[in-house]
ChimeraX commands (.cxc) that place a marker at each C-alpha (Angstrom):
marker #1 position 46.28,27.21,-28.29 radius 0.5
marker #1 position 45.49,25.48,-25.27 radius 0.5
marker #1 position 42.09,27.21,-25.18 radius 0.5
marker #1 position 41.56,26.11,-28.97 radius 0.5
marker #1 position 42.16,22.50,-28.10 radius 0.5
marker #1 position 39.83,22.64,-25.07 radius 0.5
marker #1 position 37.06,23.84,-27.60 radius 0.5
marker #1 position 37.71,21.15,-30.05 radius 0.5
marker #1 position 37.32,18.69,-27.21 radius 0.5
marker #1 position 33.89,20.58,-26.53 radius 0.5
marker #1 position 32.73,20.86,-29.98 radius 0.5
marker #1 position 33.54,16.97,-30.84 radius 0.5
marker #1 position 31.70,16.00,-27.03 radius 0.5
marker #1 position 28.58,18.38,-27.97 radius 0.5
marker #1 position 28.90,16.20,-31.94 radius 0.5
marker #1 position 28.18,13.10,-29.95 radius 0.5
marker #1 position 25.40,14.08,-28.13 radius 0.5
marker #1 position 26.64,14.39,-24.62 radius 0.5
marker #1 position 27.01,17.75,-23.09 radius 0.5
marker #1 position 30.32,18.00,-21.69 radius 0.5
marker #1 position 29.01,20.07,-18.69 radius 0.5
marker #1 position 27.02,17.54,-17.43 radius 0.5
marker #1 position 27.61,14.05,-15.96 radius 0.5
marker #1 position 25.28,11.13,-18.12 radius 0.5
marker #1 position 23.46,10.36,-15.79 radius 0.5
marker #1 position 21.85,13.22,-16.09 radius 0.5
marker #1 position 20.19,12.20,-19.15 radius 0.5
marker #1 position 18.51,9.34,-17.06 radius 0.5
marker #1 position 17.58,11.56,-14.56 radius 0.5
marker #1 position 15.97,14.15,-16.54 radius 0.5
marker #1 position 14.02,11.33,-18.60 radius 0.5
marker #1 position 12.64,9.59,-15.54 radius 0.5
marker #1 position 11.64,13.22,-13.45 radius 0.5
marker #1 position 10.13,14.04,-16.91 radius 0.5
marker #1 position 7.75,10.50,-17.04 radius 0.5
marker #1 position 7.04,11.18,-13.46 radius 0.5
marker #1 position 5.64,14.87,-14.27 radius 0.5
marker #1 position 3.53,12.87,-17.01 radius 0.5
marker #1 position 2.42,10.30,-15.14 radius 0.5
marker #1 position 1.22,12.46,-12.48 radius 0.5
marker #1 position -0.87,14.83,-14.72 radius 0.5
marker #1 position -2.27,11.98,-16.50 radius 0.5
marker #1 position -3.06,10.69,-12.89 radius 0.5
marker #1 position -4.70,13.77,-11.69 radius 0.5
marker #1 position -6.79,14.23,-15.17 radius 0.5
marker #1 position -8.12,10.59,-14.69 radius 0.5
marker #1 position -9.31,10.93,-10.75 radius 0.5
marker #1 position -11.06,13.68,-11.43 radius 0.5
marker #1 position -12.86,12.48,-14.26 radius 0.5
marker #1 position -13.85,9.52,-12.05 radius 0.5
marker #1 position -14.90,12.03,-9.46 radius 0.5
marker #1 position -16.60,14.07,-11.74 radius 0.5
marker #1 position -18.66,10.66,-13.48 radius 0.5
marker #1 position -19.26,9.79,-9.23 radius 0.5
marker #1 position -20.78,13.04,-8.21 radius 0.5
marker #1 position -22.83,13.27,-11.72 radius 0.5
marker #1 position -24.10,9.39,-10.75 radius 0.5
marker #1 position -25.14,11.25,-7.46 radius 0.5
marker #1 position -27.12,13.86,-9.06 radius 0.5
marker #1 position -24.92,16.62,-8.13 radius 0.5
marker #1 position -23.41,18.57,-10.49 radius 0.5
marker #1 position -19.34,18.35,-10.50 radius 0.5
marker #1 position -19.21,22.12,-11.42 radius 0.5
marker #1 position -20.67,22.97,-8.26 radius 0.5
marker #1 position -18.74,24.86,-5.75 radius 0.5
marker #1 position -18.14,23.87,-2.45 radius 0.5
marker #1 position -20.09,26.56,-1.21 radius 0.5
marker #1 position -22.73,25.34,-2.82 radius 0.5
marker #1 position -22.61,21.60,-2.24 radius 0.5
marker #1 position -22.70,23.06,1.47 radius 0.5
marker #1 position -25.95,25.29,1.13 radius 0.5
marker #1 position -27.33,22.19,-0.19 radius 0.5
marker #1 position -26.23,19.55,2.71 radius 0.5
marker #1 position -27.63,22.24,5.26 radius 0.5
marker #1 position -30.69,22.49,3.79 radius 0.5
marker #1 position -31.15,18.89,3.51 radius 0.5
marker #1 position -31.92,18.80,-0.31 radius 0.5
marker #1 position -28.90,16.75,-1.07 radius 0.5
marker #1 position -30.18,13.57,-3.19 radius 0.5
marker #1 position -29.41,9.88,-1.01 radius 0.5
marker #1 position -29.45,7.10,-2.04 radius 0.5
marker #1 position -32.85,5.06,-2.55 radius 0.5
marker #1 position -33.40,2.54,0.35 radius 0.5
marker #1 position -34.49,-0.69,-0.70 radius 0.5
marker #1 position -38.22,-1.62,0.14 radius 0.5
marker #1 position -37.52,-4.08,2.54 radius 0.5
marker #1 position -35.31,-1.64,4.35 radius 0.5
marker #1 position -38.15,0.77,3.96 radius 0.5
marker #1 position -40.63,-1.86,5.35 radius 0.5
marker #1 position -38.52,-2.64,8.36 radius 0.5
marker #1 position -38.53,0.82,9.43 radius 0.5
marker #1 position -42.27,0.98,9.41 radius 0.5
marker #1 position -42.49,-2.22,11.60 radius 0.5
marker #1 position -39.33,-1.17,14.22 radius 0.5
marker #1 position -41.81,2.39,14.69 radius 0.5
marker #1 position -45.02,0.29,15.18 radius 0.5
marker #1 position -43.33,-2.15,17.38 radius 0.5
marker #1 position -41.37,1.00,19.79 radius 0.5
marker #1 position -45.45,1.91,19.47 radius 0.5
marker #1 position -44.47,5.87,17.71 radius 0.5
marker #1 position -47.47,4.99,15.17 radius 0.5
marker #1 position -50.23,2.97,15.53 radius 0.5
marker #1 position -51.55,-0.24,13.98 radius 0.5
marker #1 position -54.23,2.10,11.66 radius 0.5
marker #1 position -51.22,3.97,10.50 radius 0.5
marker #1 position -48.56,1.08,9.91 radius 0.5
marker #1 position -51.51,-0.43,7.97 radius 0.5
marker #1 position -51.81,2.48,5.87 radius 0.5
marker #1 position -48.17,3.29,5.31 radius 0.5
marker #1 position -47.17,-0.69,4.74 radius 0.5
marker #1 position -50.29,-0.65,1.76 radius 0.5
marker #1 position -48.50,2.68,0.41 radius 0.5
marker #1 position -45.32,1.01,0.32 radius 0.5
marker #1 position -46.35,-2.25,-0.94 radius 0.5
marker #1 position -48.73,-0.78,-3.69 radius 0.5
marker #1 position -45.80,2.00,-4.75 radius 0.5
marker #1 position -42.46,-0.11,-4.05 radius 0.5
marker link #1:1,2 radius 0.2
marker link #1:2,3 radius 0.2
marker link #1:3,4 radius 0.2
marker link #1:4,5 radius 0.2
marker link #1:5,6 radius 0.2
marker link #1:6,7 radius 0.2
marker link #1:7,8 radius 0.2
marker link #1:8,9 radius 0.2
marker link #1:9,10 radius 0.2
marker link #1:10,11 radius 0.2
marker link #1:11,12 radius 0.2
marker link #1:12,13 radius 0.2
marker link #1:13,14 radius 0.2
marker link #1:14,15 radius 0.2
marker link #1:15,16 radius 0.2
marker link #1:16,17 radius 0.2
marker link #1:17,18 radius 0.2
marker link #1:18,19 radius 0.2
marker link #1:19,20 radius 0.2
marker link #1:20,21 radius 0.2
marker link #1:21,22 radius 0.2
marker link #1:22,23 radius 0.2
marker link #1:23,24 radius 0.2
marker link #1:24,25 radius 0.2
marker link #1:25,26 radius 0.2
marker link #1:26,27 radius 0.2
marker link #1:27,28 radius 0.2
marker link #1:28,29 radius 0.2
marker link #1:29,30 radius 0.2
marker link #1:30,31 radius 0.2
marker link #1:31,32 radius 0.2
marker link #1:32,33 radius 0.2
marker link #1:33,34 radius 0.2
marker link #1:34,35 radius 0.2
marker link #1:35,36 radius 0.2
marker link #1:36,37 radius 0.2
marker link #1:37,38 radius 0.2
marker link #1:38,39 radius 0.2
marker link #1:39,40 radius 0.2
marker link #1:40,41 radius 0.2
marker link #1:41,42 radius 0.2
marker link #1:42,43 radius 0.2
marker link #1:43,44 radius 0.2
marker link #1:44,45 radius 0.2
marker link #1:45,46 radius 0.2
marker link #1:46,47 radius 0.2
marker link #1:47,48 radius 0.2
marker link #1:48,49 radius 0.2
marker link #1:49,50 radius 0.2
marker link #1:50,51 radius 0.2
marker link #1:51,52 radius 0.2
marker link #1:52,53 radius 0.2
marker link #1:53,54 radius 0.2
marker link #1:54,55 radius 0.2
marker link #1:55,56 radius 0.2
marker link #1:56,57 radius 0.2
marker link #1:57,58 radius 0.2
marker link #1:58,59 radius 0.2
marker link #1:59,60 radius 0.2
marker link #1:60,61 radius 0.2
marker link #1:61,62 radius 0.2
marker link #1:62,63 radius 0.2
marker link #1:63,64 radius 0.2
marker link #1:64,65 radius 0.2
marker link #1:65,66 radius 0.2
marker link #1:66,67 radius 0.2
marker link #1:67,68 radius 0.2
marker link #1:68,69 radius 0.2
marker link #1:69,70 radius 0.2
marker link #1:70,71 radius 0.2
marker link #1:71,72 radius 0.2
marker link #1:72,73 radius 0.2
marker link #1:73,74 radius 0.2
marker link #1:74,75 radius 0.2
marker link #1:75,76 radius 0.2
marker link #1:76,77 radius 0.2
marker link #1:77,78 radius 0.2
marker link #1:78,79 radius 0.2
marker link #1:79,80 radius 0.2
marker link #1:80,81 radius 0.2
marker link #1:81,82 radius 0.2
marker link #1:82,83 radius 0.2
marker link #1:83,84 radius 0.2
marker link #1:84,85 radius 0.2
marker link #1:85,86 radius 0.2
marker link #1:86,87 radius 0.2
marker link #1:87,88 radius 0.2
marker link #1:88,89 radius 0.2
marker link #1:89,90 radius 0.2
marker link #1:90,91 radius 0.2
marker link #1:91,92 radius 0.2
marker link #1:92,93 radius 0.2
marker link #1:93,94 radius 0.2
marker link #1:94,95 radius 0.2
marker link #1:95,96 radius 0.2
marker link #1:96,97 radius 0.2
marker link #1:97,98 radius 0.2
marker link #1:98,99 radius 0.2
marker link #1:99,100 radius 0.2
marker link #1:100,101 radius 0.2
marker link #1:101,102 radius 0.2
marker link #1:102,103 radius 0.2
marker link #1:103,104 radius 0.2
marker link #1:104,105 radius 0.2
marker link #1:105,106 radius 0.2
marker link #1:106,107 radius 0.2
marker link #1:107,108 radius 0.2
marker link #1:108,109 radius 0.2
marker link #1:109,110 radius 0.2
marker link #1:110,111 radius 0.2
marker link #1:111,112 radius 0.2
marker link #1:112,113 radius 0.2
marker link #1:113,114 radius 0.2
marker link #1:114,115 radius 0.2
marker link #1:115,116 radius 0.2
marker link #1:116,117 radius 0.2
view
């Protein structure tokens, strides 16, 4: 009988909604592990849509394998970013001024810039 009243005790515990086997606490535990797990998905889905919205902004695909991404960095034909045109301008004078072009050429290059920029 003493096994029959040990069952009753389990069947009225597992009536109230606490599992005799396992300390309350548990509960807790399991709920806040479980948010974690969420929170971290949701986490990983959102950084790599903001990755993926980055590299689009870029002009590279985000599809793209690394492999690929690395062909195109060796060869060069990786987009940059567009350099202003008084950044553009100031290069033109610093390679007149070290004397690498001359004063025919800076003229010609400055009117290209000035008449595309």
């Amino acid at each position: 009988m003493l096994v029959l009243d040990e069952l009753g005790d389990l069947d009225d515990a597992v009536d109230g909604g606490q599992n005799p086997l396992l300390p309350s606490a548990y509960d807790a535990i399991f709920s806040v592990v479980l948010v974690v797990i969420v929170l971290t998905a949701v986490l990983i889905v959102v950084l790599a849509v903001l990755r993926a919205v980055r590299l689009r902004k870029a002009g590279i695909d985000p599809l793209s394998t690394e492999g690929e991404l690395t062909a195109h960095a060796l060869r060069g034909d990786l987009p940059t970013a567009a350099r202003t045109l008084e950044a553009r301008l100031a290069e033109l004078d610093e390679l007149a001024r070290r004397g690498l072009i001359t004063a025919d050429e800076h003229a010609t290059a400055r009117r290209d810039l000035l008449g595309r920029g």
